[in-house]
C-alpha positions as CSV (number, residue, x, y, z in Angstrom):
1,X,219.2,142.4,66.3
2,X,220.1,139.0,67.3
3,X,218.4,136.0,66.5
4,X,216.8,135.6,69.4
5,X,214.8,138.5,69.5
6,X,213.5,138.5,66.1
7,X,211.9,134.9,67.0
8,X,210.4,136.6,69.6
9,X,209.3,139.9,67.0
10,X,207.8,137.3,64.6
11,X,206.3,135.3,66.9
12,X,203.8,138.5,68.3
13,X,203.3,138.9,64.8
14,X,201.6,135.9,64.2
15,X,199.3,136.5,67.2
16,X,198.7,139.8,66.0
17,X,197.9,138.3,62.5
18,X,195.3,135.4,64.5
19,X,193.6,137.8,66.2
20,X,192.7,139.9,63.2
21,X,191.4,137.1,61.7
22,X,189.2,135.8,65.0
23,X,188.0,139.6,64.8
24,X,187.2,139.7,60.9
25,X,185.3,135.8,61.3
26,X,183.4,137.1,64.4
27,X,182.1,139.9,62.5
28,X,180.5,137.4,60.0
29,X,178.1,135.8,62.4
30,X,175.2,138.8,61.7
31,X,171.9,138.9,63.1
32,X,169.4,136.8,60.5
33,X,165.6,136.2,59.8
34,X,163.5,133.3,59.0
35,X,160.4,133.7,57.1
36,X,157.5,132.6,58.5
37,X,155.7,129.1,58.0
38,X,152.4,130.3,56.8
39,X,150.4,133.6,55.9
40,X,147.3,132.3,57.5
41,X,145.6,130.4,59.8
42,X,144.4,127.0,57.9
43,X,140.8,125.9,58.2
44,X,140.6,123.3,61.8
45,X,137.4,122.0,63.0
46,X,135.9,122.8,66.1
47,X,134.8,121.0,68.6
48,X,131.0,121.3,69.8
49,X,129.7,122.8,72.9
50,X,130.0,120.6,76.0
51,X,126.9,119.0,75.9
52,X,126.0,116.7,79.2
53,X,123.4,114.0,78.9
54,X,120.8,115.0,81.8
55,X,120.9,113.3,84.9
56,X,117.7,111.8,85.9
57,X,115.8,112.3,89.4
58,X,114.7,109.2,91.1
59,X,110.9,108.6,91.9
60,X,110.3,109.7,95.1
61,X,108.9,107.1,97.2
62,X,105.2,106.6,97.2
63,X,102.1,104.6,99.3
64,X,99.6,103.4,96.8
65,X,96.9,101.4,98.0
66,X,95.8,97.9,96.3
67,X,92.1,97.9,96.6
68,X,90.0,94.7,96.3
69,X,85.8,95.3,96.4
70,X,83.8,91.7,96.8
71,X,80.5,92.6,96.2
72,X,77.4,91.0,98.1
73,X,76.7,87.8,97.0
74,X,73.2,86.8,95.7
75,X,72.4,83.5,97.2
76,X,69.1,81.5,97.6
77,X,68.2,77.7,99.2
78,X,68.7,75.3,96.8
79,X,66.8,71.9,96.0
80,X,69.4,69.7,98.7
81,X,69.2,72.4,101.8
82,X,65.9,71.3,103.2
83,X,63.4,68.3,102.8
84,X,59.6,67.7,103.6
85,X,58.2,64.4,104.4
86,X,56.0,62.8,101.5
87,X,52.7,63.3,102.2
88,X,53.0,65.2,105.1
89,X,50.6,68.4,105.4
90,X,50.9,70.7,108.0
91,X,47.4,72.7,108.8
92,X,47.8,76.3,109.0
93,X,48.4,77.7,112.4
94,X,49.6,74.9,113.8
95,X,50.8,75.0,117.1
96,X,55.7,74.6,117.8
97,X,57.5,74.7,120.5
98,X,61.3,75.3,119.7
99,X,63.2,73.0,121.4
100,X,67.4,74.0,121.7
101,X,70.3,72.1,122.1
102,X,72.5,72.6,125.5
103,X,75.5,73.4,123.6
104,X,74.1,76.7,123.1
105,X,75.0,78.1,126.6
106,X,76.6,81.6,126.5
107,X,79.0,80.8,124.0
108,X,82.2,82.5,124.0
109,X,83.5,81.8,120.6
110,X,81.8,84.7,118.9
111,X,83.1,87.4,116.0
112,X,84.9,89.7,119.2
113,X,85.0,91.4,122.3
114,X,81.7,91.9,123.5
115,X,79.4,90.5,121.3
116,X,80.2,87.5,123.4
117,X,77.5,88.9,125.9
118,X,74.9,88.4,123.4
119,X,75.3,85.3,121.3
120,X,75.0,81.7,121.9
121,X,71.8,80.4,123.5
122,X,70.7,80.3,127.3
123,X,67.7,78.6,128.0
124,X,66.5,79.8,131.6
125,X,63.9,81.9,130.2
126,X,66.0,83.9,128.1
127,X,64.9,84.5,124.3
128,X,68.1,85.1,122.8
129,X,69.1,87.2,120.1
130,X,69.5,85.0,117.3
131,X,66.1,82.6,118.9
132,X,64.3,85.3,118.2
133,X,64.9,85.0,114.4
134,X,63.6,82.0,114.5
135,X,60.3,82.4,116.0
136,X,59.7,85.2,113.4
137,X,60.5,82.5,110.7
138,X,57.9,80.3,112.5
139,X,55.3,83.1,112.6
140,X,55.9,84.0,109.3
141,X,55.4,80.7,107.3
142,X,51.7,80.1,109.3
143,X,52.7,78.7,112.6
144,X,51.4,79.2,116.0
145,X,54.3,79.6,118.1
146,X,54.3,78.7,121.9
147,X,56.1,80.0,124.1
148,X,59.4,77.7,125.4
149,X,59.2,79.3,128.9
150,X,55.5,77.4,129.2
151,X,57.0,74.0,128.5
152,X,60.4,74.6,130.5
153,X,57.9,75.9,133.8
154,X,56.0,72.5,133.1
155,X,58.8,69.9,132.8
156,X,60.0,71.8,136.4
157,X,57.3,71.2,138.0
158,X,57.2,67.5,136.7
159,X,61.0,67.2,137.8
160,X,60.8,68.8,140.9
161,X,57.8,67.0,142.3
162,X,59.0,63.3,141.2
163,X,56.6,62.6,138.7
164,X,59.5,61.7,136.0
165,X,60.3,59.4,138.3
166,X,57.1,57.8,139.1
167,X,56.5,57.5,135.7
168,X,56.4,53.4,134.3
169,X,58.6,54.8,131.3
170,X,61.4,57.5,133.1
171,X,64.9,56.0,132.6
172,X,65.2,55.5,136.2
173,X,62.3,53.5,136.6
174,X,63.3,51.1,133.7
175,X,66.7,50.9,134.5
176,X,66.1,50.1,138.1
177,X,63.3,47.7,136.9
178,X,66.5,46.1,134.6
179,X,68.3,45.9,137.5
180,X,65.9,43.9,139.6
181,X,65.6,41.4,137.1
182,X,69.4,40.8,137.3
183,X,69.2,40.1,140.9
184,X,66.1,38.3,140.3
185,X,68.1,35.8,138.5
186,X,70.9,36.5,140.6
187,X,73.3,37.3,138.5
188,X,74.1,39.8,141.0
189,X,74.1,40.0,144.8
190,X,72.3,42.3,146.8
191,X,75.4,44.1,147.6
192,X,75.3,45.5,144.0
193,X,72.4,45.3,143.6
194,X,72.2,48.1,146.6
195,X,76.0,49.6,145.0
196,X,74.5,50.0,141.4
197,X,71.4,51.5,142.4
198,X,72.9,53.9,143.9
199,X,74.7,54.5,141.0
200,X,71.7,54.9,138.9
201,X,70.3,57.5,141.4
202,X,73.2,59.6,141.3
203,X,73.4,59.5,137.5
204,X,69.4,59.7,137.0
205,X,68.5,61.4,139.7
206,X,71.3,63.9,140.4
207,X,70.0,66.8,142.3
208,X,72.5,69.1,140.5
209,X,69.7,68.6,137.6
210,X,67.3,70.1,139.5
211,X,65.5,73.3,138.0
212,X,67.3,75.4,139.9
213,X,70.9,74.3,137.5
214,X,69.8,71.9,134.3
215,X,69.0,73.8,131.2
216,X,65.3,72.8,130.2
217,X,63.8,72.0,126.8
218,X,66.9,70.4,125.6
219,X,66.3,66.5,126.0
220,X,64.2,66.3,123.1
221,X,62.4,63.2,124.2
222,X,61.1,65.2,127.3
223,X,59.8,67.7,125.4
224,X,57.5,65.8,122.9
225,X,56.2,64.2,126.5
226,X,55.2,67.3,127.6
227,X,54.0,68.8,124.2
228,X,51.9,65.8,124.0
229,X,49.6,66.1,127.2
230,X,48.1,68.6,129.7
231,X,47.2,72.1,130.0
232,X,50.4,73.2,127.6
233,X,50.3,71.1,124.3
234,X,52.3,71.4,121.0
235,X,51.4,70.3,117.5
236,X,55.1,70.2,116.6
237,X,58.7,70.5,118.1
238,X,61.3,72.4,115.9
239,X,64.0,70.7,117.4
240,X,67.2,73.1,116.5
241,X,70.6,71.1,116.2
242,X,72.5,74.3,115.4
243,X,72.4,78.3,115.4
244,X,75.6,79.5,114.9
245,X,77.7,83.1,113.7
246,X,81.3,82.1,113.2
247,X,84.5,83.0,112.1
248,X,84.4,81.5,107.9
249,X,86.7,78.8,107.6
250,X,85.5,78.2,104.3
251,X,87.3,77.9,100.7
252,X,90.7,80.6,101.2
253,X,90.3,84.1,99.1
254,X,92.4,83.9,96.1
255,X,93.3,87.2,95.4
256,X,95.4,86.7,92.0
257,X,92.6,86.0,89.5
258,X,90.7,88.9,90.3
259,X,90.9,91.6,87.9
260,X,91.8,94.7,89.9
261,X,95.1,92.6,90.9
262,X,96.0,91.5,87.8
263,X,95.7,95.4,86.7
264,X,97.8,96.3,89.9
265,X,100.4,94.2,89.2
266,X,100.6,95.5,85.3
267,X,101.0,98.7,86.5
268,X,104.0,97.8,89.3
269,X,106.4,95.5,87.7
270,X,108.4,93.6,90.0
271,X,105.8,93.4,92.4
272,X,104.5,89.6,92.9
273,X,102.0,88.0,94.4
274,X,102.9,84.9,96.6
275,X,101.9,82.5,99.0
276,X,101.2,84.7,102.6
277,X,104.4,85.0,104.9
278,X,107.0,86.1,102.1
279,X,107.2,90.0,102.9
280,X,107.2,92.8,100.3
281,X,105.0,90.3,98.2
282,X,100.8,90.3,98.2
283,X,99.5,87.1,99.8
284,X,98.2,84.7,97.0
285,X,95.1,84.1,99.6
286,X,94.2,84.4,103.1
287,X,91.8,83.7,105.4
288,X,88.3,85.3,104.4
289,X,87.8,87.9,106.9
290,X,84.3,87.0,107.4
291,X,82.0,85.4,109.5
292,X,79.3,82.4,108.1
293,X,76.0,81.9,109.9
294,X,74.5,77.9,110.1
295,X,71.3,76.7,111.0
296,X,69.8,73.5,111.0
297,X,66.8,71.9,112.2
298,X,64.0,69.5,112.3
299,X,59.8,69.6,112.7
300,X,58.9,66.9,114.7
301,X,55.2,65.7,114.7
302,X,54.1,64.8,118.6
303,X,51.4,62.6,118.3
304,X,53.1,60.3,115.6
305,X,56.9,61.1,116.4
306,X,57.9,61.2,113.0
307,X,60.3,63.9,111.2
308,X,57.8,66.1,108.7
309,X,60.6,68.3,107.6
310,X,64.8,68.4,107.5
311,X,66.5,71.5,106.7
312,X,70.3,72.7,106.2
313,X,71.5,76.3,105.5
314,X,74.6,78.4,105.5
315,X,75.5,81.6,104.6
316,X,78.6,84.0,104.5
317,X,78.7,87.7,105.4
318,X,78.8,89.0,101.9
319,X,75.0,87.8,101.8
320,X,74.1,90.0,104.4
321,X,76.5,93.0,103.5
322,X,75.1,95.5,101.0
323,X,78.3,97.4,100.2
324,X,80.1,94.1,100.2
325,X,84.0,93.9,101.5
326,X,86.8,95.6,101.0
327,X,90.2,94.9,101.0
328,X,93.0,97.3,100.9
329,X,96.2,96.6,100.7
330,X,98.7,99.5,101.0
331,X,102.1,99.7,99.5
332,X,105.3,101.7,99.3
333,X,106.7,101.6,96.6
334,X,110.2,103.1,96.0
335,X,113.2,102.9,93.2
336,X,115.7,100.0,93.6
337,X,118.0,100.8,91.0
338,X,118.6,104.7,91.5
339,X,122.1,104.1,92.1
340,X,123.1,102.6,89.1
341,X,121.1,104.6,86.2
342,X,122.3,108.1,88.6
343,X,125.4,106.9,88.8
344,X,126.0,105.2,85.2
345,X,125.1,108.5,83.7
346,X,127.0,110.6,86.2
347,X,130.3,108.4,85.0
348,X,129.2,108.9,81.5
349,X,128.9,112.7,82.1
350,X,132.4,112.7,84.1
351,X,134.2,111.2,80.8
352,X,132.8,113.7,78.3
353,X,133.2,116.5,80.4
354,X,137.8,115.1,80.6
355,X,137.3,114.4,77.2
356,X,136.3,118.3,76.4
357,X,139.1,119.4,78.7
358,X,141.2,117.9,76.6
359,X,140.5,118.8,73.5
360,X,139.9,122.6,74.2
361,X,143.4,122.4,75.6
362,X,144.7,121.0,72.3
363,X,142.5,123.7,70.5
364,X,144.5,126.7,72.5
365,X,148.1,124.9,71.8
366,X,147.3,124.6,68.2
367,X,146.0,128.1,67.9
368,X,149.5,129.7,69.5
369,X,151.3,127.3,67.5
370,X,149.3,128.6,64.0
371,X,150.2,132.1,65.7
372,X,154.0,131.4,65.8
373,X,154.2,129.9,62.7
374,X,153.1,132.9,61.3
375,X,155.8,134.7,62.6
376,X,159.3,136.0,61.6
377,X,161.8,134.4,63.8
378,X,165.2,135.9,64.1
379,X,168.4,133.8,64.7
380,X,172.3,134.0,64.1
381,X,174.1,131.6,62.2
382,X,175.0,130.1,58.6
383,X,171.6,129.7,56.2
384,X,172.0,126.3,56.9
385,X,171.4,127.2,60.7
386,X,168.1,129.0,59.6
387,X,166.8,125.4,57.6
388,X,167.2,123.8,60.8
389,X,165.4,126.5,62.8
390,X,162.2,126.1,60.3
391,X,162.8,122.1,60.3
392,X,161.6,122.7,63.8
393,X,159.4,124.8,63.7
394,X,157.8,122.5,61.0
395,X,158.0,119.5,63.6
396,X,156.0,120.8,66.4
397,X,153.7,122.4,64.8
398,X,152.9,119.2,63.1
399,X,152.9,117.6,66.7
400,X,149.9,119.8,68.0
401,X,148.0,119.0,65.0
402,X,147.8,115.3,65.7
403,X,147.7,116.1,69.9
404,X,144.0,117.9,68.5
405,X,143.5,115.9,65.8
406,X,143.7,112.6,68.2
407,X,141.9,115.1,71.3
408,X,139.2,116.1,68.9
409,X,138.2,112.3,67.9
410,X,138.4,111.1,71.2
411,X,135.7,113.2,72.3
412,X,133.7,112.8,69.4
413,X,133.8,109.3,70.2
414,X,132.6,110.2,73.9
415,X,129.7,112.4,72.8
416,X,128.2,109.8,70.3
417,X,128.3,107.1,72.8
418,X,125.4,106.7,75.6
419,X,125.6,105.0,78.2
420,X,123.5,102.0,78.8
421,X,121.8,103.5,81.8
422,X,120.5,106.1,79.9
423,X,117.9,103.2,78.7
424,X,117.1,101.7,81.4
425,X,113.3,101.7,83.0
426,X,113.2,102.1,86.5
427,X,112.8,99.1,88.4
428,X,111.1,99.5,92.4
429,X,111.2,97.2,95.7
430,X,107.9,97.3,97.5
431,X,107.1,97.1,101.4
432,X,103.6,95.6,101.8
433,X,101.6,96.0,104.9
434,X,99.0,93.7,105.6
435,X,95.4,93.9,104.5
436,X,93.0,95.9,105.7
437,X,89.4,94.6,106.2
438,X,86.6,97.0,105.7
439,X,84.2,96.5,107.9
440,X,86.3,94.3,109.8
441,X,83.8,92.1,111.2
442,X,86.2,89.8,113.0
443,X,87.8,92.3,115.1
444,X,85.9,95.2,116.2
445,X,88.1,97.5,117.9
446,X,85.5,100.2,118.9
447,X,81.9,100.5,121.0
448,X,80.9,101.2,117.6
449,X,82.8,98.8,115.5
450,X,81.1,96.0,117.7
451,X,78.0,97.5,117.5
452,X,77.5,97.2,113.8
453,X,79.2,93.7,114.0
454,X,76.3,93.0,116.3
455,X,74.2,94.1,114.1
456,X,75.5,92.1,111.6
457,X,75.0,88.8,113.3
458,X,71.3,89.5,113.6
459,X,71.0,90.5,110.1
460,X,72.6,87.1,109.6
461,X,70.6,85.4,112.1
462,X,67.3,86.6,110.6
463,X,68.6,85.5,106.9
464,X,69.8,82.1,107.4
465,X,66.5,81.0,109.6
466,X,64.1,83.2,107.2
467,X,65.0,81.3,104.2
468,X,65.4,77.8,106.0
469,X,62.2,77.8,107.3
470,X,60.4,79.6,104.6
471,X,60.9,76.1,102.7
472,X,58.3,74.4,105.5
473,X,55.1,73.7,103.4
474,X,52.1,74.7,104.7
475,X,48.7,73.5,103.7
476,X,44.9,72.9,104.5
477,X,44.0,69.2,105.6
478,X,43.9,66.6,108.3
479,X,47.6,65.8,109.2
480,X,48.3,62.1,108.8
């Protein structure tokens, strides 16, 4: 065998040889088992129930109404409201004539639609309303009342058959007389002289003053001339300067001292009370919504002209209302922060319920990682690869225990906390509609509503002329 060939013999020999020893070292890599990491399941805390804080429901919206009761005021004439002359003494039954302003001519500023065709004075024969209060005041103190339509039929006749004029004393008469003088001294010419007289007949003598279109018993001077002579004579003249049923324009009604208010406004926090205009506040005052009767006169002796008795005197409608007023006020009241204690809780609720997510997710990984670690796990390799194995193992298990450890605080944390919201009173806007009068005297709105507002004048009308005159003295004697 040549040299050639046994390199070649030798050299599959060696192969042969390297593969039987690849085969015997691959033989040694056997299947092996590592123990496992623990024989039970170590103690871990749970976490607590989900446990969401209850959202609150927002107040539903509500009307309340803010009711304000003036009672009826007590009220009586005091010292100042009326006067009697010293030493004058008025003998029982004597005879007045009322004598009325011309200002009291079918007034039209009254309390409201309607009543207009009833109040104010008219003259022509016409007892009015509230005039008829007064003669039952007359009556009532000891007077003997005549009758105006006597005196207004007499001063007719005197105007409509001259004798005013004829008279030495009628303003006419004198001031033509004045006039003469003046172009007696001829400080005038007769030119006007003619011009002014004229004048003075127009102004004096103006037919559109005739009976048929001048209001009688209203010049006060011609009715003591014709109380004091003739057929139709008058022991006194009541001369009235005013009868009158307003609107009050008095002192403004402060509504914040008074004690239902004050209560109101404990009970509604945020709701004010301000000057009138401001909305979704109560008005601070107003207007009272109420009318005020006046009436003054004076008793005028005839024969001696002079002023026995003065007397002043108001009056408001609580006087003359037994139920007093009332004043309601309605309001709707409804929450104003609903969105942010709803909505700070809901975010609250929202956190917990991620941060319970959370943790029972870190709760299920630990629990399979306890599981595996109690396991057997086979592998192939040297001993040394088995260390390394259960060096891994080791690691993550560890790694799930602080992702729960850290999930578990973090929503312990959460459930201890409470949201600021949670304390927070509920705070409300208000819409306030104006006030409503009742009885509204000023505006009657029905036949009814201006009936009883009617009726309400008169009981005014008979109140404020009862007491006034009730202060006129009368006693037994010779007048002076």
């Amino acid at each position: 065998m040549n040299r050639k060939l046994r390199r070649l013999v030798n050299q599959a020999g060696v192969a042969a040889l390297l593969l039987g020893v690849a085969v015997v070292m691959q033989g040694c890599e056997t299947q092996r088992i590592a123990s496992p990491l623990l024989t039970s399941v170590p103690p871990e805390e749970s976490p607590d129930s989900l446990q969401l804080l209850d959202v609150p429901q927002a107040p539903a919206p509500v009307s309340i109404p803010l009711t304000i009761t003036i009672p009826q005021q007590q009220t009586s004439i005091a010292p100042g409201d009326s006067i009697m002359r010293s030493g004058a003494v008025i003998k029982p039954d004597s005879s007045v004539v009322i004598s009325v302003p011309s200002i009291y001519q079918r007034s039209k500023q009254t309390l409201g639609p309607g009543i207009s065709d009833e109040l104010g004075f008219r003259t022509e024969g016409y007892f009015n309303t509230l005039e008829q209060y007064i003669e039952r005041g007359l009556i009532a103190v000891g007077f003997h009342l005549k009758d105006r339509a006597k005196f207004e039929a007499k001063l007719r006749d005197l105007r409509d058959s001259g004798d005013v004029v004829r008279r030495a004393d009628s303003p006419y008469n004198a001031a033509l007389a004045s006039l003469q003088q003046e172009l007696d001294a001829k400080k005038i010419t007769r030119e006007q002289y003619a011009e002014q007289a004229l004048q003075l007949r127009d102004k004096l003598l103006d037919s559109s003053q005739s009976s048929q279109n001048r209001e009688e018993l209203t010049d006060i001077s011609e009715v003591i001339r014709a109380a004091q002579d003739g057929d139709i004579m008058s022991d006194y003249v009541l001369q009235v300067n005013e009868l009158t049923v307003l609107p009050c324009s008095g002192v403004p009604l402060h509504l914040g001292p008074r004690p239902e208010v004050q209560e109101f406004l404990l009970k509604n926090p945020g709701l004010r009370i301000e000057s009138s205009g401001k909305e979704g506040v109560v008005p601070e005052t107003f207007k009272p919504p109420w009318a005020q009767a006046r009436f003054n006169a004076k008793l005028i002796d005839v024969k001696t002209g002079s002023i026995d008795w003065i007397g002043e005197y108001s009056i408001e409608s609580l006087v003359a209302l037994k139920d007093g007023v009332q004043i309601v006020i309605w309001i709707r009241k409804r929450p104003s922060n609903a969105n942010v204690i709803i909505g700070g809780i809901d975010k609250h609720n929202g956190v917990l319920r991620s941060a319970h997510n959370r943790v029972t997710k870190a709760k299920r990984a630990l629990d399979a990682g306890y599981r595996d670690a109690m396991q057997k796990k086979s592998y192939y390799g040297t001993p040394e690869d088995g260390k390394k194995l259960q060096s891994r193992r080791r690691r993550e298990l560890q790694r799930v225990k602080e992702i729960y450890s850290r999930a578990l605080s973090e929503y312990r944390d959460v459930a201890k906390r409470r949201p600021r919201e949670l304390g927070m009173e509920w705070s409300y806007d208000y819409d306030v509609d104006p006030p409503v009068i009742i009885p509204d005297l000023l505006n009657p709105q029905t036949e009814e509503e201006e009936r009883r507002s009617l009726e309400h004048v008169k009981d005014m009308g008979s109140k404020v002329t009862h007491d006034l005159l009730a202060t006129i003295k009368i006693g037994v004697g010779e007048k002076q």
